[in-house]
C-alpha positions as CSV (number, residue, x, y, z in Angstrom):
1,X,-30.2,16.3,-5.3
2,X,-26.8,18.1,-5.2
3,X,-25.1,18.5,-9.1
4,X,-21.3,17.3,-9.4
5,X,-19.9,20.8,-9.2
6,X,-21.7,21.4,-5.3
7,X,-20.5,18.0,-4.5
8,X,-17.2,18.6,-5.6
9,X,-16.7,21.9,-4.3
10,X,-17.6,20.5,-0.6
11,X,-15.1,17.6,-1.5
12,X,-12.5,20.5,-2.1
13,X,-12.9,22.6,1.0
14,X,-12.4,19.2,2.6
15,X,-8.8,18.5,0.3
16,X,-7.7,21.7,-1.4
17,X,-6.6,21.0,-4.5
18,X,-4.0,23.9,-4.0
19,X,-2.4,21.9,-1.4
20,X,-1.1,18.7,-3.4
21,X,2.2,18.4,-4.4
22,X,3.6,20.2,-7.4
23,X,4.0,16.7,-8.9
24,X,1.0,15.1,-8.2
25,X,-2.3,15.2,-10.5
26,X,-5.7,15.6,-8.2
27,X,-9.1,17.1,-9.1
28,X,-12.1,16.0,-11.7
29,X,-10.8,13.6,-14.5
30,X,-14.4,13.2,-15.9
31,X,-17.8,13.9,-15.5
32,X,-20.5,16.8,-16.1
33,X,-20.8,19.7,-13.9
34,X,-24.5,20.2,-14.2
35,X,-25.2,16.4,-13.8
36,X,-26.9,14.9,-10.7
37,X,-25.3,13.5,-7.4
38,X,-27.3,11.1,-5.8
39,X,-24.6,8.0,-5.3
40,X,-20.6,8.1,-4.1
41,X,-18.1,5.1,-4.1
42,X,-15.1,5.8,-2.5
43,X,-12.0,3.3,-3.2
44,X,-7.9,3.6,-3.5
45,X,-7.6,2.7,-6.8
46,X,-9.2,4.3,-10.2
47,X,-8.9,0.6,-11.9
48,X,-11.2,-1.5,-14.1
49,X,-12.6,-3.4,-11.2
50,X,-13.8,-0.1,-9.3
51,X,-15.1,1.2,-12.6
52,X,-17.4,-1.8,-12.7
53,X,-18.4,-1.8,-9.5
54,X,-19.4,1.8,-9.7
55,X,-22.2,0.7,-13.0
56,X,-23.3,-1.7,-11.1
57,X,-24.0,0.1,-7.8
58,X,-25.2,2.7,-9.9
59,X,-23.1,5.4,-8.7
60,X,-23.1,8.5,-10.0
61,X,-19.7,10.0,-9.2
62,X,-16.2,7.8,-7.6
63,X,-13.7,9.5,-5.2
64,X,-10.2,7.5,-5.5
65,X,-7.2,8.3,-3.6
66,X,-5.2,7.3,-6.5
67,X,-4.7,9.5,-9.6
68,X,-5.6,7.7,-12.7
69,X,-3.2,10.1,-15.0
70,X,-0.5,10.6,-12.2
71,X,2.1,11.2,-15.7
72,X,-0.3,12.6,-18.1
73,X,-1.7,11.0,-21.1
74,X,-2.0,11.8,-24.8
75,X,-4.8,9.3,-25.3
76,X,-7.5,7.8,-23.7
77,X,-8.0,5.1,-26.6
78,X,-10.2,2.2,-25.0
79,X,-7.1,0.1,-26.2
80,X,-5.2,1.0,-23.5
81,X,-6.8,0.2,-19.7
82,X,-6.4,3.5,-18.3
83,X,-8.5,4.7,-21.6
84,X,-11.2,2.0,-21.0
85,X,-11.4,3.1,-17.4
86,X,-12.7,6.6,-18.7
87,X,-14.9,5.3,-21.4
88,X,-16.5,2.8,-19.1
89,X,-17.1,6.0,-16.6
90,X,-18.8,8.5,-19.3
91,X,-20.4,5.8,-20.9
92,X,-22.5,5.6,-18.0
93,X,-22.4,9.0,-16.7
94,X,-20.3,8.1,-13.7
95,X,-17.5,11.2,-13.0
96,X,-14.0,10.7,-11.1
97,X,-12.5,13.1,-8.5
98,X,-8.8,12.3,-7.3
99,X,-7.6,13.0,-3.7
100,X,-3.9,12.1,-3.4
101,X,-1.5,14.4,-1.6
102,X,-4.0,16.7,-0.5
103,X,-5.6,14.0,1.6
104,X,-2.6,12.9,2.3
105,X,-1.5,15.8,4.8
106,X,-5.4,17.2,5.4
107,X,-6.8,17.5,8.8
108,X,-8.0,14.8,9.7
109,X,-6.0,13.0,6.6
110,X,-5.1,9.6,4.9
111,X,-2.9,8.8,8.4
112,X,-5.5,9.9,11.1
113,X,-8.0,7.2,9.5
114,X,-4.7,4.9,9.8
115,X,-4.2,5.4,13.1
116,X,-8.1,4.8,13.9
117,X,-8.0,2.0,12.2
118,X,-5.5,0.9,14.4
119,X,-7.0,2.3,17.7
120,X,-3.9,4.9,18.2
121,X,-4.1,7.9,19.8
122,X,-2.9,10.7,17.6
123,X,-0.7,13.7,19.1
124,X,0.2,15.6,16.1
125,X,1.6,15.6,12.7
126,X,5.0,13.8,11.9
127,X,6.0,16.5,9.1
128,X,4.3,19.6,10.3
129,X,2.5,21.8,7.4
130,X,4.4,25.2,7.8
131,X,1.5,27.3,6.6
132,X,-1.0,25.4,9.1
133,X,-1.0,27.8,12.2
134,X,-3.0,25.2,14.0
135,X,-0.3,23.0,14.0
136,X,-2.9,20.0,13.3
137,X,-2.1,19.7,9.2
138,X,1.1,17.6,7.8
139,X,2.3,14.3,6.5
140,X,2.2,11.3,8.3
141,X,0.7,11.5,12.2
142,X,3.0,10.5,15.4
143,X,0.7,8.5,18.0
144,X,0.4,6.8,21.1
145,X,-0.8,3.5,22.9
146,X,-3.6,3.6,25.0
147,X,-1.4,0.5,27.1
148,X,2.7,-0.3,26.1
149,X,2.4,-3.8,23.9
150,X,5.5,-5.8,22.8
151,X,6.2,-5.4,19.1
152,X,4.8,-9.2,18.8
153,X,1.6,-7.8,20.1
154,X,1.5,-4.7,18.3
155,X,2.3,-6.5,14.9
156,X,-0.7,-8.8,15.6
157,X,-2.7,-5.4,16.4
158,X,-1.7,-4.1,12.7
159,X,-2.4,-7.3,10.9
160,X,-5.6,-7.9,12.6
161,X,-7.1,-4.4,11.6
162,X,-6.0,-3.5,8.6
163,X,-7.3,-5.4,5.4
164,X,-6.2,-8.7,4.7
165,X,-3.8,-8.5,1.3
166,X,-1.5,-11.5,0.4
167,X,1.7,-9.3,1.4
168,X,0.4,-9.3,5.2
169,X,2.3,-7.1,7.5
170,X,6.2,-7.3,7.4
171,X,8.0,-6.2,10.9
172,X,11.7,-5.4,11.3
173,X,12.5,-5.6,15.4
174,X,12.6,-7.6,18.7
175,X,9.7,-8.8,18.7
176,X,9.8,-8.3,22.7
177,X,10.8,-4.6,22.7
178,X,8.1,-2.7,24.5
179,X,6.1,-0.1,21.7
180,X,4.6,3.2,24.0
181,X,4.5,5.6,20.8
182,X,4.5,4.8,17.3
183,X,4.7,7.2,13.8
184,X,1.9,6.0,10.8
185,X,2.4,7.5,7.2
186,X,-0.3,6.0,5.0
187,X,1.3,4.9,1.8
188,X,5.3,4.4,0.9
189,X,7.0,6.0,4.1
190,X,10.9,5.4,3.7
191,X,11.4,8.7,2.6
192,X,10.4,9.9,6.6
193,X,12.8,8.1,8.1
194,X,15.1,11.0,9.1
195,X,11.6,12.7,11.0
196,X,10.6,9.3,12.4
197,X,14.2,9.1,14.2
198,X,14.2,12.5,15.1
199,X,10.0,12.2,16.5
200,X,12.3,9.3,19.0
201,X,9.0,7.0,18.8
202,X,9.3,3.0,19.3
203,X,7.7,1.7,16.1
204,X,6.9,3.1,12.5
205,X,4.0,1.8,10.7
206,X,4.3,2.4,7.0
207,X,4.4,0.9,3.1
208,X,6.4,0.3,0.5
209,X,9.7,-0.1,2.5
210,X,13.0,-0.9,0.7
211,X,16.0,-3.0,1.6
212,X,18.5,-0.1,1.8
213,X,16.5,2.6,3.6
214,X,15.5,0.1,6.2
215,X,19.0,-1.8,6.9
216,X,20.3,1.4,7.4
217,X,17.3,2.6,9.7
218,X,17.9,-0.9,11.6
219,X,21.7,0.0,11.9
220,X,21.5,3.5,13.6
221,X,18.5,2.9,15.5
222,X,16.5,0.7,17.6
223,X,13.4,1.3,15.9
224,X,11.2,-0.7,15.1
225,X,9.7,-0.9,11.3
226,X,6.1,-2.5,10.6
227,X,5.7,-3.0,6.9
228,X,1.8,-3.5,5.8
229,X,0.9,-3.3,1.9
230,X,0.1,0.3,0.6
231,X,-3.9,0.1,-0.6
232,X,-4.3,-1.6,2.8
233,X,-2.5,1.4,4.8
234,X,-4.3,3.8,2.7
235,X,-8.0,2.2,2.7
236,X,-9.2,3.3,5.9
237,X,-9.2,6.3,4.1
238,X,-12.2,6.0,2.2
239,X,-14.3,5.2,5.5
240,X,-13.6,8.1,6.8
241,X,-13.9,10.2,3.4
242,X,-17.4,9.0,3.0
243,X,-18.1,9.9,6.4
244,X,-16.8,13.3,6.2
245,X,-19.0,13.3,2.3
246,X,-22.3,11.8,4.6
247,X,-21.6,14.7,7.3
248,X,-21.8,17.5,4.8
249,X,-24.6,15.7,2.7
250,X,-27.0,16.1,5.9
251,X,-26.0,19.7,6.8
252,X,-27.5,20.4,3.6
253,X,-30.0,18.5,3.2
254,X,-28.8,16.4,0.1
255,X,-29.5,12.7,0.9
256,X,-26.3,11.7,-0.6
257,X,-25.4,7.7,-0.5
258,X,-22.1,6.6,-0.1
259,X,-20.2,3.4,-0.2
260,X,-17.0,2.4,0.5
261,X,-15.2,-0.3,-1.9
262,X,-14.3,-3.6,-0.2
263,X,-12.4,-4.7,-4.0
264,X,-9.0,-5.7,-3.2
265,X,-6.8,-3.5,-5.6
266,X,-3.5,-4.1,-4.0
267,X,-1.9,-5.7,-7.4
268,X,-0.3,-8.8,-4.9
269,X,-2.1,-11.9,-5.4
270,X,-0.4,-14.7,-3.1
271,X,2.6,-14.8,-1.2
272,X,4.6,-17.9,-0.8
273,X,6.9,-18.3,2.8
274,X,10.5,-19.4,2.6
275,X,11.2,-22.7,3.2
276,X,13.2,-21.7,6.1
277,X,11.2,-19.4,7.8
278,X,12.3,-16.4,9.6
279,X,11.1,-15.7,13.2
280,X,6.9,-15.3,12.6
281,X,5.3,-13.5,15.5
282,X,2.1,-14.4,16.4
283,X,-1.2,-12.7,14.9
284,X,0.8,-11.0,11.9
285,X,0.9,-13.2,8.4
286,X,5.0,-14.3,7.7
């Protein structure tokens, strides 16, 4: 069986760490080098639950897409529940890698297993990476419909194929305006609404959108804004992550097992609808 460093050097050919943002905090939090591989769970969210899950499957090492000390720590005391995170992890010999930004604008990345998950055809980056001279590399991807759907229809698409979380999928449009092309950025997206005007695409399928940005999106634009919850736009993700690990594992012979996390760790528990509804299009939770 592969050791952690093998496994984690094929995991960063696949997401350079030297291509996260300056901010961000990827890499190894824990684990030993030299130990044996034999057992991968991939998941969004370095939390208690996925800890837990990871003893019990046995697992030997968990890939997250979320950092666990995005801010730094100076402790990690068991009192606190990032802390017991890491002592549940080395107490049973289970490492962590982080794959956040990196993953984010990889090729393919966190919005190409989106836009599968959504059957859409991508065409190409929505914020190019300058120093990719393929052209393939860069935030967020801009797609296309196999068949033009009304936004009703397309919101039903996006609720039926993501995972179910209590937020459901929140849409900002007429609901009959035809969608031909459509611009995905896995995770909070209202920062790209300057390149998802200027990309001139139908619909924008994103998370974490505010009042503000999108009003004023709504105002100078006809777009069209589908709002799903963020773990549910970035867990198609780890599907594909473990099948890029599984790839790799048979080239080399390491008979690697990998499993994806099905724990809901979107923090949203319920949602309650107003008592006056809005206009609910059909297939997409109000």
């Amino acid at each position: 069986m592969p050791r952690l460093s093998e496994v984690i050097a094929a995991l960063d050919a696949l997401w350079p760490p030297a291509r996260a943002e300056q901010w961000d905090a990827v890499g190894t939090v824990c684990g030993d080098p030299d130990a044996e591989v034999t057992r991968v769970l991939f998941a969004v969210d370095p939390v208690q639950e996925i800890a837990d899950e990871a003893v019990e499957l046995g697992a030997d090492l968990v890939v997250t897409h979320h950092p666990l000390y995005l801010r730094g720590t100076t402790t990690v005391s068991a009192g606190t529940f990032k802390g017991r995170v890491v002592h549940t992890l080395i107490k049973h010999d289970i490492a962590l890698h982080v794959a956040h930004t990196n993953a984010d604008t990889a090729d393919p990345g966190v919005s190409d297993a989106l836009a599968g998950a959504l059957d859409l055809r991508v065409t190409g980056p929505l914020v190019p990476d300058p120093t990719d001279p393929s052209g393939r590399r860069g935030l967020g991807r801009l797609c296309e419909l196999d068949h033009p759907e009304t936004l009703a229809e397309f919101a039903g698409r996006v609720a039926a194929r993501l995972p179910a979380t209590a937020q459901g999928v929140r849409v900002a449009g007429d609901a009959d305006a035809v969608i031909r092309t459509v611009a995905v950025s896995g995770g909070s997206g209202d920062s790209l609404f300057e390149q998802v005007r200027a990309a001139g695409v139908d619909a924008f399928v994103t998370a974490d959108l505010r009042h503000h940005p999108v009003s004023e999106a709504r105002e100078t634009s006809p777009l069209a804004l589908l709002d799903a919850a963020h773990w549910a736009t970035e867990w198609p993700w780890c599907e594909q992550a473990a099948a890029q690990l599984d790839a790799i594992s048979d080239r080399h012979g390491w008979g690697l097992r990998t499993h994806v996390s099905h724990t809901v760790t979107d923090p949203w528990t319920a949602h309650a609808a107003s008592t006056v509804p809005t206009t609910t299009i059909t297939g997409a939770p109000n």
